[in-house]
C-alpha positions as CSV (number, residue, x, y, z in Angstrom):
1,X,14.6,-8.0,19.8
2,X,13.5,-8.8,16.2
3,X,13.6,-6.8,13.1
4,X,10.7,-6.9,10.9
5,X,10.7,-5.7,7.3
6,X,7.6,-4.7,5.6
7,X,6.8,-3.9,1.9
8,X,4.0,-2.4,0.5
9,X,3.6,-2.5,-3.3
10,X,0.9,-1.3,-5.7
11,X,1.9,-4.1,-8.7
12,X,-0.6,-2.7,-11.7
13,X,-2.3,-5.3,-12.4
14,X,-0.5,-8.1,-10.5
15,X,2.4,-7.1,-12.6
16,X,0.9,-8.6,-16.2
17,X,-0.3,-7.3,-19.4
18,X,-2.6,-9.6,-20.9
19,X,-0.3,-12.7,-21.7
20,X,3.1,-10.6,-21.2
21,X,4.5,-11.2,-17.2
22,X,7.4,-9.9,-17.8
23,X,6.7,-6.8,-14.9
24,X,5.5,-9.9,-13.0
25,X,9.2,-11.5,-13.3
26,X,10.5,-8.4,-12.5
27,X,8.4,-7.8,-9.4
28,X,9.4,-11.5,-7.8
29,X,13.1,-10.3,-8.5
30,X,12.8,-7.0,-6.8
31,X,11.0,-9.1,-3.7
32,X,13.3,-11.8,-3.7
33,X,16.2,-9.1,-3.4
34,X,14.4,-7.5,-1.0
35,X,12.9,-10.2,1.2
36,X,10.6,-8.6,3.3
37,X,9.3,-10.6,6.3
38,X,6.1,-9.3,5.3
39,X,4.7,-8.1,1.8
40,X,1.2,-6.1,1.2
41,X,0.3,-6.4,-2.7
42,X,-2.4,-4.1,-4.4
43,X,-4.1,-4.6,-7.9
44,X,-3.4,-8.8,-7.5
45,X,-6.0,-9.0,-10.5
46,X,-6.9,-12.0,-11.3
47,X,-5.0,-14.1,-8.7
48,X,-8.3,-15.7,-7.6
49,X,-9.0,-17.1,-10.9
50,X,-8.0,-20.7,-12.1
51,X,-8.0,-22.0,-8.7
52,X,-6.2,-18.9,-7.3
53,X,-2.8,-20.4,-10.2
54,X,-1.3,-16.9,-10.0
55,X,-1.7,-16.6,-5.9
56,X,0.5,-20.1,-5.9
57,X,2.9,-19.3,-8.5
58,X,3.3,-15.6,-6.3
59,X,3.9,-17.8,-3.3
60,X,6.6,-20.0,-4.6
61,X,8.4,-17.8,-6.1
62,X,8.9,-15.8,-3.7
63,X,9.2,-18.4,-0.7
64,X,5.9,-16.5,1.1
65,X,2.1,-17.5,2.0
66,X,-0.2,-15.4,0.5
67,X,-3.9,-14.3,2.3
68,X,-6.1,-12.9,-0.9
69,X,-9.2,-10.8,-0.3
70,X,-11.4,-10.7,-3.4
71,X,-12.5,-7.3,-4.9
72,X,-15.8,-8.3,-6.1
73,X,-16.8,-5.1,-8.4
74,X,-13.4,-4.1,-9.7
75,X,-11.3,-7.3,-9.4
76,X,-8.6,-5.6,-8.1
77,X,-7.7,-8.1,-5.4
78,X,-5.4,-7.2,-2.4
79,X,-3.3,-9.9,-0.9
80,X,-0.9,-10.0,1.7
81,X,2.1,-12.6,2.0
82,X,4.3,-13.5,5.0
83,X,7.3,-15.3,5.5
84,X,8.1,-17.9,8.3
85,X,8.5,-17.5,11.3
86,X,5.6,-14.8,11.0
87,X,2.7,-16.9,12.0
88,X,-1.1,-16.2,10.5
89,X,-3.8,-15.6,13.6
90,X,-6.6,-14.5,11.9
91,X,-7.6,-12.8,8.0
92,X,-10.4,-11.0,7.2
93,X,-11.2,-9.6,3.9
94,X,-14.0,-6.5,3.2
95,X,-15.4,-6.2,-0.2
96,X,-18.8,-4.0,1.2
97,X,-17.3,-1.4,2.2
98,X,-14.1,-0.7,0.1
99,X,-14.8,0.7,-3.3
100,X,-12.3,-2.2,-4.3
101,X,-11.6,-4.3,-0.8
102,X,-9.8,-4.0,2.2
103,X,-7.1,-6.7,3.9
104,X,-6.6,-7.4,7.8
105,X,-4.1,-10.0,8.7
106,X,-3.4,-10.1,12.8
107,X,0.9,-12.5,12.8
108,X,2.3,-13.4,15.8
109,X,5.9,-12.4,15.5
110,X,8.8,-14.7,17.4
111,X,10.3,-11.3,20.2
112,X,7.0,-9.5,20.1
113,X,4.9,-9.6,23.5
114,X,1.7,-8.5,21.1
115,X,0.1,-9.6,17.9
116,X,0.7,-7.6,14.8
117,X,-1.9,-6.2,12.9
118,X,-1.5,-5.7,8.9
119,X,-4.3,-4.1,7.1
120,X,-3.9,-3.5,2.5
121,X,-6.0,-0.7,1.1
122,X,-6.3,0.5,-1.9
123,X,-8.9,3.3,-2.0
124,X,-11.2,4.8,-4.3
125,X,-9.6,6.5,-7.4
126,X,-12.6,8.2,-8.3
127,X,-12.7,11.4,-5.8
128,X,-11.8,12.3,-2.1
129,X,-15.8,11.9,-1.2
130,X,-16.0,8.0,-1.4
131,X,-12.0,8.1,0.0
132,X,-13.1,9.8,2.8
133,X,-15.9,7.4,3.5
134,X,-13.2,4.7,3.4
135,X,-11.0,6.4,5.5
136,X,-14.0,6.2,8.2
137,X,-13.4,2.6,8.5
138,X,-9.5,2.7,9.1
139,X,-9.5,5.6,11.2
140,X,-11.2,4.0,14.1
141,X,-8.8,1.1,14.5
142,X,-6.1,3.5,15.5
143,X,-5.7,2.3,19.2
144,X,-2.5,3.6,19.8
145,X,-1.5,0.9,22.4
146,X,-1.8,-1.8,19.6
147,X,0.7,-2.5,17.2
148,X,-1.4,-2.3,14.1
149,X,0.3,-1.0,10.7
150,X,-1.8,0.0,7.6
151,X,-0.6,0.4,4.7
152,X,-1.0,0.8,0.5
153,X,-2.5,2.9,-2.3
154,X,-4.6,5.6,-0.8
155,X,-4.9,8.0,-4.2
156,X,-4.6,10.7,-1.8
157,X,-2.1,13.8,-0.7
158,X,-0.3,14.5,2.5
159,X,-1.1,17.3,4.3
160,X,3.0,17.4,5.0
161,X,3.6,17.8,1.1
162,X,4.0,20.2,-1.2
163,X,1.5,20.7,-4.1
164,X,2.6,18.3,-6.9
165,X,4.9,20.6,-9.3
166,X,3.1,19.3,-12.5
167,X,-0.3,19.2,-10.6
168,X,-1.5,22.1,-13.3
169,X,-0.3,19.8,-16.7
170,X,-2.3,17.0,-15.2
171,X,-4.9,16.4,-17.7
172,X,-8.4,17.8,-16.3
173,X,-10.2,14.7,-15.8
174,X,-7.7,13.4,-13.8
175,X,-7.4,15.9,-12.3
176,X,-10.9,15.9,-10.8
177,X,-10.2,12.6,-9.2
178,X,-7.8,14.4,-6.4
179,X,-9.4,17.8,-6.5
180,X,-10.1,19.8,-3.1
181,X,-13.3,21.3,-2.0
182,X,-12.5,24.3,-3.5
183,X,-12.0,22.5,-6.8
184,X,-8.3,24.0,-6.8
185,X,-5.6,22.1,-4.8
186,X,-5.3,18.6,-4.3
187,X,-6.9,17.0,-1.7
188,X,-5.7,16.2,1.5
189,X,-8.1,15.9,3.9
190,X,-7.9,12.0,3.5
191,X,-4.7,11.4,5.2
192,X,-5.4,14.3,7.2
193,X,-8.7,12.5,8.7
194,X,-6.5,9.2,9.5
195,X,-3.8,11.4,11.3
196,X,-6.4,13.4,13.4
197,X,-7.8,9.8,14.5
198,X,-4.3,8.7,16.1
199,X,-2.3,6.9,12.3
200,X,1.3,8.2,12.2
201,X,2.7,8.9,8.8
202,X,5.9,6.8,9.1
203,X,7.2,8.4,5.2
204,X,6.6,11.9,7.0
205,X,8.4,11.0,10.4
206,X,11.5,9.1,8.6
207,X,11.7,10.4,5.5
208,X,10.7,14.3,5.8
209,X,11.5,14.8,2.1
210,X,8.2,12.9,1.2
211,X,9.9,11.4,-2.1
212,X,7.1,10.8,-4.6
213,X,5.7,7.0,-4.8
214,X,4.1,8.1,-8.4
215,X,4.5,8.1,-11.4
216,X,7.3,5.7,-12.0
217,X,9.9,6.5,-14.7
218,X,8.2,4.4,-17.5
219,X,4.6,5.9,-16.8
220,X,5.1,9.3,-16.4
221,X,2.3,10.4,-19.0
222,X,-0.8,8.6,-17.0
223,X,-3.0,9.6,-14.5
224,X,-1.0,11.3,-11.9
225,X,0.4,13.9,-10.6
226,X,4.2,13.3,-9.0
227,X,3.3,12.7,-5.4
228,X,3.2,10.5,-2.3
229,X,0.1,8.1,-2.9
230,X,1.5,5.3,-1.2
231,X,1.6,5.3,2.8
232,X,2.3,3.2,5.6
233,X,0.7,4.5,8.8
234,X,1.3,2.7,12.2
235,X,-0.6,3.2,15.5
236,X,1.2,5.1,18.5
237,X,3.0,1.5,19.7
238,X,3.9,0.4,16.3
239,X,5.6,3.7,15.2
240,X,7.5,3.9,18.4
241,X,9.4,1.0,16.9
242,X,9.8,2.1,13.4
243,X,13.6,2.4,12.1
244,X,14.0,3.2,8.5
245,X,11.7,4.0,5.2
246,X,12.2,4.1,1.8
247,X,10.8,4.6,-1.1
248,X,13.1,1.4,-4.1
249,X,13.5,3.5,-6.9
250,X,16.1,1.4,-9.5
251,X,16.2,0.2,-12.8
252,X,13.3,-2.7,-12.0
253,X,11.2,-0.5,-9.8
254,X,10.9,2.4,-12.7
255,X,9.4,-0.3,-14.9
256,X,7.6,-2.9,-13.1
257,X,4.6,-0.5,-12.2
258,X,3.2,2.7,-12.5
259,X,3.7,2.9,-8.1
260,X,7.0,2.8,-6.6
261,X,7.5,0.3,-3.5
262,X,8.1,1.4,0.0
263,X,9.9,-0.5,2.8
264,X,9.9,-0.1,6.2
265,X,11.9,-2.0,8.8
266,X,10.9,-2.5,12.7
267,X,12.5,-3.7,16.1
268,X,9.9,-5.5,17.8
């Protein structure tokens, strides 16, 4: 039996600010410590410019080979990076019909009888009608006899959480970006719609508490609301083999980003 470790990260920005990387140094620190066999990155801005530089100095840094998939109207790149003795099969990358793009990489993994499939999203922040849409393409690859996780930033509530407690002092328009039909609560039908088509919520089935993956503790006056935003939601097979989540909240995590990490472990 093997145990795989998975990280899904929201970076802001690849974890720089203009010329200042010190979030980035951070963020190689925190994966080094953590050293998933598998790492899904959103907002890699700008690692496919000079040559894809940033992508390479990611890679060895952190000892892992990185797939990128372009976001060709926002530039907010997704990549995903695993480490050896994972083995790549196939990567596919979709800019049409993501508002920013979407990730699939299928691994072999030494002790598993299947492939594994990985797919990095990072939907639409700009309102649960284009979310949904977006949702339409990753609900259908729910097969539950696959093992097929997917996992990132899908600016979006749980149907399994409370409403945010400071969901009223969020400022209006940001408000409006998660607003409900009714134009009162926050919108849920998003993950509701991906757990209807057959996704499990692995945060809701190990962690019940839902521990908020936003704001972090250095941008608590931006654009959200404290809540799960972050998810990592396996097909039937997969979740059967899920062991442990949790949401890395420490002294790097609260400054590194504006999204706390998640990790999830697996015997496969």
């Amino acid at each position: 039996m093997t145990t795989l470790t998975v990280l899904t990260y929201n970076t802001l920005f690849g974890g720089r600010d203009g010329s200042a990387d010190h979030r980035a140094i951070a963020q190689v620190d925190l994966v080094n410590d953590l050293r998933p066999d598998v790492f899904l990155m959103q907002e890699a801005k700008s690692f496919d410019a000079n040559g894809s530089a940033w992508l390479y100095w990611l890679e060895q840094q952190i000892g892992m080979r990185g797939f990128l998939a372009i976001a060709p109207r926002t530039g907010q790149n997704i990549a995903i990076f695993i480490r050896e003795p994972v083995r790549p099969l196939s990567f596919e990358a979709d800019g049409a019909n993501f508002h920013h793009t979407l990730a699939t990489l299928k691994v072999e993994i030494p002790g598993s009888e299947l492939p594994v499939t990985f797919i990095s999203a990072h939907l639409c922040p700009n309102g649960p009608e284009v979310r949904r849409r977006e949702a339409a393409y990753l609900a259908v690859q729910a097969a539950p006899e696959r093992l097929t996780l997917v996992t990132g930033d899908f600016n979006s509530a749980s149907p399994h959480d409370l409403e945010p407690v400071d969901w009223t002092a969020l400022a209006p328009h940001h408000r409006a970006r998660y607003l409900a039909d009714d134009l009162r609560g926050i919108d849920r039908s998003v993950l509701a719609h991906l757990e209807t088509a057959g996704w499990v919520d692995l945060g809701y089935k190990l962690d019940a508490e839902g521990g908020p993956t936003v704001p972090t503790a250095a941008y608590r006056d931006v654009e959200f609301a404290t809540m799960r935003c972050d998810y990592l939601l396996a097909s039937q097979a997969l979740s059967a083999r899920a062991r442990s989540y949790r949401v890395i909240r420490n002294d790097i995590t609260d400054m590194a980003s504006d999204h706390y990490p998640v990790l999830v472990t697996f015997e496969l």
